[in-house]
C-alpha positions, 0 to 999 in steps of 0.5 A, a space after each residue: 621899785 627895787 634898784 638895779 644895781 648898776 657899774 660904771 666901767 670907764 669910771 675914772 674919765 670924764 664922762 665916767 665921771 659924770 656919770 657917777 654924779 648923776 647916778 648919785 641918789 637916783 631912785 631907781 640905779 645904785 652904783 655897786 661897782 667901779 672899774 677902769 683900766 688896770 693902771 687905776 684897779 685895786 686903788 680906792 676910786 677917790 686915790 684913782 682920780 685923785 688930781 684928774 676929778 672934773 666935775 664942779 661938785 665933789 666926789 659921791 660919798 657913795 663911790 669915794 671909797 670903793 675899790 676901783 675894778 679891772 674892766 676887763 675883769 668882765 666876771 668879776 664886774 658882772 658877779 656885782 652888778 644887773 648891768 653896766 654903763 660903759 664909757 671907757 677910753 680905748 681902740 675901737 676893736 677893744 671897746 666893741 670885743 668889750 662890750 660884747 664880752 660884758 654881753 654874753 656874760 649876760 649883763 646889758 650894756 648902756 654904752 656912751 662909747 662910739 664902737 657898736 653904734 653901726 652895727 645894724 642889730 644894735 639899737 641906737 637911742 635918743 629916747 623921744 625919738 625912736 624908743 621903738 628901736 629897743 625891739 632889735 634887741 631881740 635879733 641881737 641876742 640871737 646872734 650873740 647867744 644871750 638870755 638877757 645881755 645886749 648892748 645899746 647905744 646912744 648917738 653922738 653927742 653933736 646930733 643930739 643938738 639938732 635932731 631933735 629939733 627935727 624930728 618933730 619937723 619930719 612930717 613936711 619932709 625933711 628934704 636937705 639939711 646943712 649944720 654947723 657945730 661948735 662945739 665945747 672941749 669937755 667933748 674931747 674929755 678935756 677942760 679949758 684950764 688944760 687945753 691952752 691951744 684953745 683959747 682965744 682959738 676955734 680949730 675948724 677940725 674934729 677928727 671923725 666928727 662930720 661923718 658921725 653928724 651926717 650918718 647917725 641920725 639917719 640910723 636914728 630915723 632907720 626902720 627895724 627889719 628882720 636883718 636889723 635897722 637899716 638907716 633912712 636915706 634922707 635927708 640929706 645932711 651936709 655937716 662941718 664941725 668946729 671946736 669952740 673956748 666953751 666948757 660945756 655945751 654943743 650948739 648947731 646951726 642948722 639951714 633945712 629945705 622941706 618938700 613941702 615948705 611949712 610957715 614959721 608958726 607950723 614949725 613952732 607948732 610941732 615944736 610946742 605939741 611934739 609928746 614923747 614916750 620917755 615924758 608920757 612914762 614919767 621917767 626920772 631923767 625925762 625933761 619936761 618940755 624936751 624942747 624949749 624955744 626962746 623967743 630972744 634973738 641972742 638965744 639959746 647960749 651955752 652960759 645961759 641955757 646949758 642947763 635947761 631941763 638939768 641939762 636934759 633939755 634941748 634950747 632952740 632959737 633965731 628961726 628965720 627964713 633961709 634965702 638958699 634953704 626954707 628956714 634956718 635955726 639955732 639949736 643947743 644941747 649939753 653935751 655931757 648930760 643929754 649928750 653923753 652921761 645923761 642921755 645914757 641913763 635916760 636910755 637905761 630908765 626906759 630900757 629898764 621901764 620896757 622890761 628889757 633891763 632886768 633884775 638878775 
């Protein structure tokens, strides 16, 4: 397969970041571009982040040298690239004009940002679950005037804990489902070394994120219709959201009632024989298996088990019955990689395999 060439605009934060290092060497995405905000445009990207890089590996030959674009400069960028993954840090009314810029300048746009994810005719996607919801696509480029650009998204890094888990489970109706998140600093884009109010500390308070915990999953779960997606009206999820002193990874609590209360071994069945598209397509990101139980009682942790999967894979454990619910588990996810970064190449390569990513 011939490349695509591919930007990432917001590369000098910590999810832009990670992005780069995951693009680096994968078979079908080349980095040809770089951009940020104007204070880092026209530096060499090594001299940008110079001080500020995160990752626990250094800097991609590729890019180290590249000379950091403007944004903004949505011409400039696109002239470069077949499309953009976007993943900048700014108001929610810049991000979605942004975005919709780099759109109807006809290049796609794989966004980890939160801006367009409630628009109706915006798809979305955790891969395995609704690859199906890329169809909206077509309804949105009619009401932004596009050939070939559109904008997709990927949910909320905390979700990608729990829904996951279940979406295999939805067949014995998913009733009402209450989480608990706790969740890691790089979530907030930061580490651990330079947020000294973290340690020995949880803050029981994440701006804005119980709300993203109880809505998106169900636009995730929605039905496309001629007007866009409209959300699922169940279940019903209650969510509180804590920070936690832990580098990466999201882990959820989860109690669940069903209208129709499967067995234990049921529920670990599901989990077992779930198949999903980006899996059955063979792309590069997709982890095989997708979900991994473990049968320990002290199972999953974000130390131990982060990287399952590359860091793609979502770890489950400690199911048990639930005396006020039906059963109780707890689920994990890192949550830059299937959570952020990951997850939007994985959204690419099937978005690419789907034929709605082109060559221009």
């Amino acid at each position: 397969m011939k490349q695509f060439r591919v930007a990432v605009v917001g590369a000098t934060g910590m999810v832009g970041q990670r992005f780069l290092t995951l693009l680096d060497g994968r078979p079908w995405f080349d980095v040809a571009a770089v951009a940020a905000s104007p204070r880092s445009a026209g530096q060499p990207y090594g001299q940008a982040v110079a001080g500020r890089w995160m990752m626990d590996r250094l800097i991609p030959q590729r890019v180290l040298g590249m000379t950091v674009l403007d944004a903004s400069d949505v011409k400039r960028v696109s002239a470069e690239v077949d499309f953009v993954f976007c993943a900048v840090d700014m108001n929610k009314d810049e991000i979605r004009a942004l975005e919709e810029a780099y759109a109807k300048a006809e290049t796609p746009v794989v966004s980890n940002n939160s801006a367009n994810r409630h628009i109706p005719d915006v798809p979305m996607l955790i891969p395995e679950i609704n690859p199906e919801h890329a169809e909206i696509i077509t309804l949105q480029r009619r009401r932004l005037g596009t050939r070939s650009g559109f904008i997709a998204v990927k949910p909320n890094c905390s979700i990608q804990s729990y829904v996951p888990v279940l979406h295999p489970l939805r067949g014995f109706g998913l009733k009402e489902v209450s989480v608990c998140t706790y969740q890691a600093v790089s979530g907030a884009g930061k580490r651990l070394a330079d947020w000294p109010e973290m340690e020995d500390n949880v803050i029981p308070y994440i701006g804005g994120e119980e709300v993203k915990s109880e809505r998106e999953p169900l636009k995730v779960w929605g039905e496309l219709t001629g007007e866009g997606i409209i959300s699922a009206q169940t279940p019903v999820i209650a969510a509180q959201c804590l920070r936690v002193p832990v580098s990466d990874g999201h882990i959820a609590a989860v109690s669940v009632r069903f209208d129709k209360k499967p067995s234990g071994q049921e529920i670990l069945e599901a989990w077992r024989n779930w198949e999903t598209v980006p899996q059955q397509l063979g792309l590069p990101s997709a982890p095989t298996p997708f979900l991994r139980y473990f049968e320990e009682a002290d199972r999953p942790q974000p130390r131990l088990d982060k990287n399952e999967g590359r860091g793609m894979a979502v770890t489950v454990g400690r199911l048990r019955e639930d005396p006020i619910f039906d059963w109780r588990f707890v689920a994990l996810s890192h949550n830059t990689l299937r959570g952020a970064a990951g997850g939007g190449v994985l959204t690419a390569e099937l978005l690419c395999k789907q034929g709605w990513i082109k060559h221009k």
